[in-house]
C-alpha positions in Angstrom: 101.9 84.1 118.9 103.5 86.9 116.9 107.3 86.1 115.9 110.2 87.9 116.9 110.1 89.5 113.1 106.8 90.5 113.2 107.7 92.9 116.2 110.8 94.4 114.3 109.0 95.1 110.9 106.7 96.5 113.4 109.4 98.7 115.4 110.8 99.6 111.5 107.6 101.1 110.9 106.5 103.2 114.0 109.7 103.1 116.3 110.9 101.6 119.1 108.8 103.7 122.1 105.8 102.7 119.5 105.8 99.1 120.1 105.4 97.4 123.4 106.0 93.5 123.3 107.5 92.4 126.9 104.9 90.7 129.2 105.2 93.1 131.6 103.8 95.4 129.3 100.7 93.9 128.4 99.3 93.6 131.0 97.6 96.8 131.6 96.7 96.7 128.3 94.5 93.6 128.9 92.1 95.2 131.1 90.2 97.8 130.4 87.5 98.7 133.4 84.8 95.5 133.0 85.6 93.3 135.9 85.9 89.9 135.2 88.0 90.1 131.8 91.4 89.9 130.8 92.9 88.8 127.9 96.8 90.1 127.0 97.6 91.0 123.7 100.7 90.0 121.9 101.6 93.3 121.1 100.9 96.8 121.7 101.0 100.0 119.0 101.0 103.6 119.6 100.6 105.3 116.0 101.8 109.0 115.9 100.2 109.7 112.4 97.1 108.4 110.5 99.7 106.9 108.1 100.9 104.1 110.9 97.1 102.9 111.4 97.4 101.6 107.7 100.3 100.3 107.9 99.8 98.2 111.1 96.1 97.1 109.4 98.1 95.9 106.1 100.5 94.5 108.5 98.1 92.3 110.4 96.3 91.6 107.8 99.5 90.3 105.6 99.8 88.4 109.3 96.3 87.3 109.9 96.5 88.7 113.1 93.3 90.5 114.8 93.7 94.0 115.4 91.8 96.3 118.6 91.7 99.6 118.7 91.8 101.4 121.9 91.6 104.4 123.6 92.6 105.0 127.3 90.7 101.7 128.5 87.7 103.2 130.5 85.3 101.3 128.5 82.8 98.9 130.5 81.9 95.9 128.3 84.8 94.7 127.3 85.1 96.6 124.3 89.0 97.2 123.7 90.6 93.8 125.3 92.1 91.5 122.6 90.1 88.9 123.4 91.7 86.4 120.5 94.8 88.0 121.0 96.9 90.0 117.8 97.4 93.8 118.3 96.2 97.0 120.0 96.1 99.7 118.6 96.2 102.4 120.8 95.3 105.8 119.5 96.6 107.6 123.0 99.1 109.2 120.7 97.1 110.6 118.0 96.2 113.9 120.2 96.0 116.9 118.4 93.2 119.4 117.8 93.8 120.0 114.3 91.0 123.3 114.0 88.6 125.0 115.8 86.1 126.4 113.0 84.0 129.6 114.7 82.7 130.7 111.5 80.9 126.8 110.9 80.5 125.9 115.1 83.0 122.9 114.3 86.0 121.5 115.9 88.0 118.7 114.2 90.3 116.3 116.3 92.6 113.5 116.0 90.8 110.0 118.0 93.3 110.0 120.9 92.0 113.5 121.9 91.2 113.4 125.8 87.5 114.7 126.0 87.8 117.0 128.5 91.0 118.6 127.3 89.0 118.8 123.5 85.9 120.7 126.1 88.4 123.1 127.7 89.5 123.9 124.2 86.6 124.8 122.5 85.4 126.4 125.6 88.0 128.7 125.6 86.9 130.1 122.5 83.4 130.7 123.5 81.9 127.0 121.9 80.6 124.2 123.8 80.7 120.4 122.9 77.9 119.1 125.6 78.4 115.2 125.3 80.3 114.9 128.7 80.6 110.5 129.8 81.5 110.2 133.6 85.3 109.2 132.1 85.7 112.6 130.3 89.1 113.1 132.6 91.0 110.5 130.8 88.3 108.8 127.8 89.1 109.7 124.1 87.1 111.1 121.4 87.7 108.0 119.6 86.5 105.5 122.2 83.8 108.4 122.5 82.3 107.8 119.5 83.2 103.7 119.0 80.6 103.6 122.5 78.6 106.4 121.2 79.6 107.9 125.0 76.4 109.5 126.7 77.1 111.2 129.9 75.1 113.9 132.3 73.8 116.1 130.1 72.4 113.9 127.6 68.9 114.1 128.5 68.6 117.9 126.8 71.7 117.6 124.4 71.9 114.4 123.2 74.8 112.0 123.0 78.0 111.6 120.9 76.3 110.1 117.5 74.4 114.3 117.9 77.6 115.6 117.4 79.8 114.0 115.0 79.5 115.3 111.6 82.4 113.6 109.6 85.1 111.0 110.1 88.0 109.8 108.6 89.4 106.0 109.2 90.5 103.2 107.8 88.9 100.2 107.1 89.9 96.5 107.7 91.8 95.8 104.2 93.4 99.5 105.0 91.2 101.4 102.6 91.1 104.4 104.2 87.6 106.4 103.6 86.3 110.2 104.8 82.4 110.2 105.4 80.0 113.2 106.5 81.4 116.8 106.3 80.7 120.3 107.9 77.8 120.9 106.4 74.6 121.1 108.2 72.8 119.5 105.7 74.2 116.3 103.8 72.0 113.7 102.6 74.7 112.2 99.5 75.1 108.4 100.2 74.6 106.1 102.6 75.1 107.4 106.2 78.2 106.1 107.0 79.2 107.8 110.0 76.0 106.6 111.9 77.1 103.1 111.1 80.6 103.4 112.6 79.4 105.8 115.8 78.9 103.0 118.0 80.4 100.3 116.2 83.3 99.5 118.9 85.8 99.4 116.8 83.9 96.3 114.7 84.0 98.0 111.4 86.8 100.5 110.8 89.3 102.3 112.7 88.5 106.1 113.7 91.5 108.4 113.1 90.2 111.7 112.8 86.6 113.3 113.6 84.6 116.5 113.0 82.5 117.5 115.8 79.4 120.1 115.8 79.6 122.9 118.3 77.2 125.0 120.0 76.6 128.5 121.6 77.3 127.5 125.6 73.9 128.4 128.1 73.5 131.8 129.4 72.6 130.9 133.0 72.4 127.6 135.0 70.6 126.6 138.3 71.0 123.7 140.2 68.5 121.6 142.7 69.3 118.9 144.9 66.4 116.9 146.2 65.8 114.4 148.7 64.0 111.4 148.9 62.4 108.9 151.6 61.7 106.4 149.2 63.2 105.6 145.6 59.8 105.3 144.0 58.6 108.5 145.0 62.0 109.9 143.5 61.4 107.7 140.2 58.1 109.4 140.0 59.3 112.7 140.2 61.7 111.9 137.3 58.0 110.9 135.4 56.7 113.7 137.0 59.2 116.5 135.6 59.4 115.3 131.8 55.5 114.9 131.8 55.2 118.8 133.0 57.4 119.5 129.3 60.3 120.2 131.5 64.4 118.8 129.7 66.2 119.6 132.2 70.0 119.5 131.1 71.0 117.0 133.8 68.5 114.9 135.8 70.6 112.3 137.7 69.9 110.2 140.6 71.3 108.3 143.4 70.1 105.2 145.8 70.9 105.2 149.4 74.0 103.2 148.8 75.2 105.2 146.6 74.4 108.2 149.0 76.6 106.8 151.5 79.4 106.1 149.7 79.8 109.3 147.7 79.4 110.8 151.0 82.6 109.2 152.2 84.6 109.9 148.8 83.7 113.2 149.0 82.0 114.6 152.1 80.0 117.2 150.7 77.2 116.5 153.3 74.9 114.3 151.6 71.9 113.5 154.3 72.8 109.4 154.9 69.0 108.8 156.1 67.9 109.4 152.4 66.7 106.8 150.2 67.8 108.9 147.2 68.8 112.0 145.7 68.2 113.7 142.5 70.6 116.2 141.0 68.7 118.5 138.9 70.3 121.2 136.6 68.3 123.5 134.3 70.3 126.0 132.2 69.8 128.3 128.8 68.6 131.7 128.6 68.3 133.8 131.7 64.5 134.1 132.2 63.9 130.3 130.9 66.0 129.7 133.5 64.3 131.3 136.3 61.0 129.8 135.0 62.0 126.1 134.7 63.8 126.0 137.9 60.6 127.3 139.7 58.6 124.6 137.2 60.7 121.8 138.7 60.7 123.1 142.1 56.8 122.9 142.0 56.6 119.5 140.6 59.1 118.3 143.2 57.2 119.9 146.1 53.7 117.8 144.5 55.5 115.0 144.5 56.7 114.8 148.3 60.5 115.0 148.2 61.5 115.3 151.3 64.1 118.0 150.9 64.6 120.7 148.2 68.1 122.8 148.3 69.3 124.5 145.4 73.1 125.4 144.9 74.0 128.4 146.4 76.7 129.1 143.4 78.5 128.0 140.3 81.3 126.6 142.6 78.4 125.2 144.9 76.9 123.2 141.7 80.1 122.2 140.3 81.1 120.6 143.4 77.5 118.6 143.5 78.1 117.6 139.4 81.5 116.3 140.6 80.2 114.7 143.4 77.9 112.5 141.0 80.8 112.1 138.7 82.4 110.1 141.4 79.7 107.5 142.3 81.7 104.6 140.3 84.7 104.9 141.9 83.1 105.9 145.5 80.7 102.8 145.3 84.4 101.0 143.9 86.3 101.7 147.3 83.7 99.4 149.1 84.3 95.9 147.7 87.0 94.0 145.8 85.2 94.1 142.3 81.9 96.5 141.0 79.9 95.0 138.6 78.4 97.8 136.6 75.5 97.8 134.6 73.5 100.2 132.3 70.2 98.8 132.1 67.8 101.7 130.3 63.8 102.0 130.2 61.5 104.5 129.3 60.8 107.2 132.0 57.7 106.0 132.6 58.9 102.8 134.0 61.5 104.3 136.4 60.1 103.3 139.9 58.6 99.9 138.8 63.0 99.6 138.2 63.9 100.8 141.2 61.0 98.0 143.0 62.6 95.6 140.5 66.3 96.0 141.7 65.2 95.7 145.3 63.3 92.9 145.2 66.4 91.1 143.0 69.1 92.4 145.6 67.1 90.8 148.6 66.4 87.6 146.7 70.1 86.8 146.0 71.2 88.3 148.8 73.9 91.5 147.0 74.4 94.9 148.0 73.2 97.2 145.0 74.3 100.9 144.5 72.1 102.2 141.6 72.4 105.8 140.5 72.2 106.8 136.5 70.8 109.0 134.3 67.4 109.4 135.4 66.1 111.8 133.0 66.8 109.5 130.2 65.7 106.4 132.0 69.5 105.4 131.9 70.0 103.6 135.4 73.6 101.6 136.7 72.4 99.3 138.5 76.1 98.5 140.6 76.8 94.8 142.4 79.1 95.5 144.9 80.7 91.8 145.8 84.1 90.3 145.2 85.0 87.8 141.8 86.8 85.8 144.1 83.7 84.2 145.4 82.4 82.5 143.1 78.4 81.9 144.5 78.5 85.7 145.2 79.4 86.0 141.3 77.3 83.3 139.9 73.9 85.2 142.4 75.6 88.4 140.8 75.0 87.6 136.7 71.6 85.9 138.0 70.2 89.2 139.6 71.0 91.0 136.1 69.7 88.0 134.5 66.2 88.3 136.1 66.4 92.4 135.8 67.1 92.2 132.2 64.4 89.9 131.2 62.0 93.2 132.9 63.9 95.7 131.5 63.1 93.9 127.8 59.7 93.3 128.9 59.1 97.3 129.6 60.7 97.9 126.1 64.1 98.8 127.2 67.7 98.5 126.3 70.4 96.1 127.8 73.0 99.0 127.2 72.2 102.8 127.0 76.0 104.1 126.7 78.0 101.4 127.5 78.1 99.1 124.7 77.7 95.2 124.5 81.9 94.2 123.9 82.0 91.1 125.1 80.0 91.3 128.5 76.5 92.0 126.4 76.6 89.7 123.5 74.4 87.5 125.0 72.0 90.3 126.3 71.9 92.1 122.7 70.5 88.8 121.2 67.9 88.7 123.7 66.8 92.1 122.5 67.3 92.2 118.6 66.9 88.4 118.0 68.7 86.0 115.9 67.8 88.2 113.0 68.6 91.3 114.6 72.0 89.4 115.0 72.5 88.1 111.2 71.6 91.6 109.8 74.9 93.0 112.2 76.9 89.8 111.1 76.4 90.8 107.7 77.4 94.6 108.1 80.4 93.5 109.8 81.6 91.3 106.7 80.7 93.8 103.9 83.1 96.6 106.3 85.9 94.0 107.5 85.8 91.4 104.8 88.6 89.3 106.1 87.4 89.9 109.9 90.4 91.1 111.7 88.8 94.4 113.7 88.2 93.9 116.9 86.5 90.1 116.2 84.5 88.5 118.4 83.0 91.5 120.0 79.1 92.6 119.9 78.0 89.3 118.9 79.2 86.0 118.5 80.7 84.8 114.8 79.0 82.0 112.6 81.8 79.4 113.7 81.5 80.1 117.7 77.0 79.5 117.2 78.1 76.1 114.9 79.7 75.3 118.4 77.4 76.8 120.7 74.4 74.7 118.4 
């Protein structure tokens, strides 16, 4: 527990509305959207300039208490909930765009930037930032780049590590540091910033980020296409990258998932199908026209059953947004959503889909998958309710059984949503004990006296004396 003179040093230093300490208050802070986790802090910060960040790390360190950076709470692992209680640091309130650099293509923004709003600002100077995670409404750049966020149009432009060119922070004993730069080119030192992108908030605290831009397409189409059965629909997916085709979004849906974004949204989704894929294709004008036709063709060999393409901009928009809304459409159906990101390569696609129906009829769950297909991303979704315990218990033994494939086929346990404290587990099954030391050992040389964000990734050397 944190005393009563802990808090007022820290209301000295960052002000009253800084500082939430009454239990009421906490509460929302220990969730963020993993079901199944909660853990209250003892106290939450909002720091208004870089400056506060060190103070509040000298001050916990001074305190030994642990210290958790978060963002707006969207994560799905677990990530940003003080799971040995201490502080959170929430960067909500370090917002600002601080430049928009046309002459270099670069924007540079403070972590508690909202994505979408940093999108709409670079957009409105002619520049596009094309990392774009389902949560862009109300995720940060920060939390962006401590998941290494992924999103719809990953499969042609990449994810957030493509993007980020420099960061400033501060470290565990409050050193603070500056690593990368805006130039294109920058080979001096050890790559620092590729360490910390994805790091959850394990090895240093993200203030302040430089992002690369680039020239936004010329021209977009959009296809929708229909499916009878999910392997055919997998196939096409194979199908499509093997014919040299990136689309910029390739995203699918399973019949579940079909139905409920049909009743979120009611954009008239065919209800018979056993899946959809959402197919975009954009750049320069006659690429355009020549890769939608390309994908159109493969689509037809393939069998799907239906083939529409948006009739305009406002037309597609309305189908991205649709897709953007198949957590919380599959959410309205049952009491908790268990939501996974199991990734494989392309090639493997329809064996998964086969693999996630087998595993939903043999413990008896409803599934809703729908992902990233292009990429072989896939969210495999358990819709059942925590408060049954059997359901949960058949629940972690269907992703159980689906992991040990997904390994098998040369996969990932998480392609964007990071391991927290849901995957730790899972991301020794994958990298090994090794894997794990090698991690262990980064951690210590960035946060010496282990106060950021412990216990998260993997477990520490005391918890394996007691697990041994």
């Amino acid at each position: 527990m944190i005393s009563k003179s802990a808090i007022q040093n820290l209301i000295d230093k960052l002000g009253a509305k800084n500082v939430l300490h009454e239990h009421e208050d906490l509460i929302t802070f220990g969730y963020d959207a993993t079901p199944e986790i909660q853990y209250l802090p003892d106290v939450v910060v909002f720091p208004t300039e870089s400056e506060h960040v060190v103070e509040v790390v000298n001050f916990a360190r001074e305190e030994g208490l642990p210290i958790v950076p978060r963002g707006s709470g969207t994560g799905l692992s677990g990530g940003s909930v003080a799971a040995r209680g201490g502080i959170v640091l929430c960067m909500t309130r370090l917002n600002r765009i601080l430049e928009i650099d046309e002459e270099n293509l670069t924007a540079t923004a403070q972590a508690g930037v909202v994505t979408l709003d940093f999108f709409d600002a670079v957009m409105a100077k002619g520049l596009f930032y094309p990392p774009d995670p389902g949560s862009q409404k109300i995720s940060t750049l920060g939390g962006n780049i401590a998941e290494d966020a992924g999103g719809l149009r990953g499969l042609k432009y990449g994810v957030t590590r493509d993007y980020v060119m420099a960061l400033n922070g501060v470290l565990g004993d409050g050193l603070t540091f500056t690593t990368g730069g805006k130039s294109v080119k920058d080979v001096a030192g050890y790559a620092l910033k590729d360490l910390l992108v994805g790091s959850e908030g394990t090895l240093g605290i993200i203030t302040e980020a430089t992002f690369k831009l680039i020239p936004p397409p010329q021209a977009k189409r959009t296809l929708l296409a229909y499916f009878r059965d999910t392997r055919t629909a997998g196939q096409a997916v194979a199908n499509i990258i093997a014919a040299k085709i990136i689309p910029s979004t390739l995203e699918i849906m399973d019949n579940a998932t079909i139905r409920c974004v049909e009743g979120y949204a009611k954009i008239g989704l065919p209800l018979e199908m056993a899946a959809l894929l959402l197919i975009e294709v954009d750049g320069h004008h006659a690429a355009v026209v020549e890769e939608a036709d390309d994908v159109r063709a493969v689509l037809e060999r393939v069998g799907a059953a239906e083939i529409h393409e948006a009739a305009d901009a406002e037309h597609a928009n309305q189908l991205a947004a649709a897709r953007r809304t198949a957590l919380s459409a599959l959410a309205r159906v049952s009491p908790t959503t268990l939501l996974e990101d199991a990734t494989v390569p392309r090639s493997r696609l329809a064996e998964t889909f086969d693999e996630i129906e087998r595993l939903s009829e043999k413990f008896q769950l409803k599934v809703g998958t729908f992902g990233h297909a292009g990429d072989g991303n896939l969210h495999p979704t358990v819709l059942c309710d925590e408060r049954n315990r059997d359901e949960m218990e058949r629940a972690h033994a269907f992703y159980h059984e689906l992991y040990d494939k997904v390994l098998a086929w040369g996969g990932t346990v998480s392609g964007e949503h990071g391991i927290g404290l849901a995957k730790k587990d899972y991301l020794e099954r994958q990298v090994g004990a090794g894997g794990v030391n090698v991690m262990r050992r980064i951690k210590h040389s960035f946060d010496p006296h282990g106060v950021l964000n412990p216990g998260k990734i993997f477990h520490d050397e005391a918890t394996e004396e007691k697990r041994g």
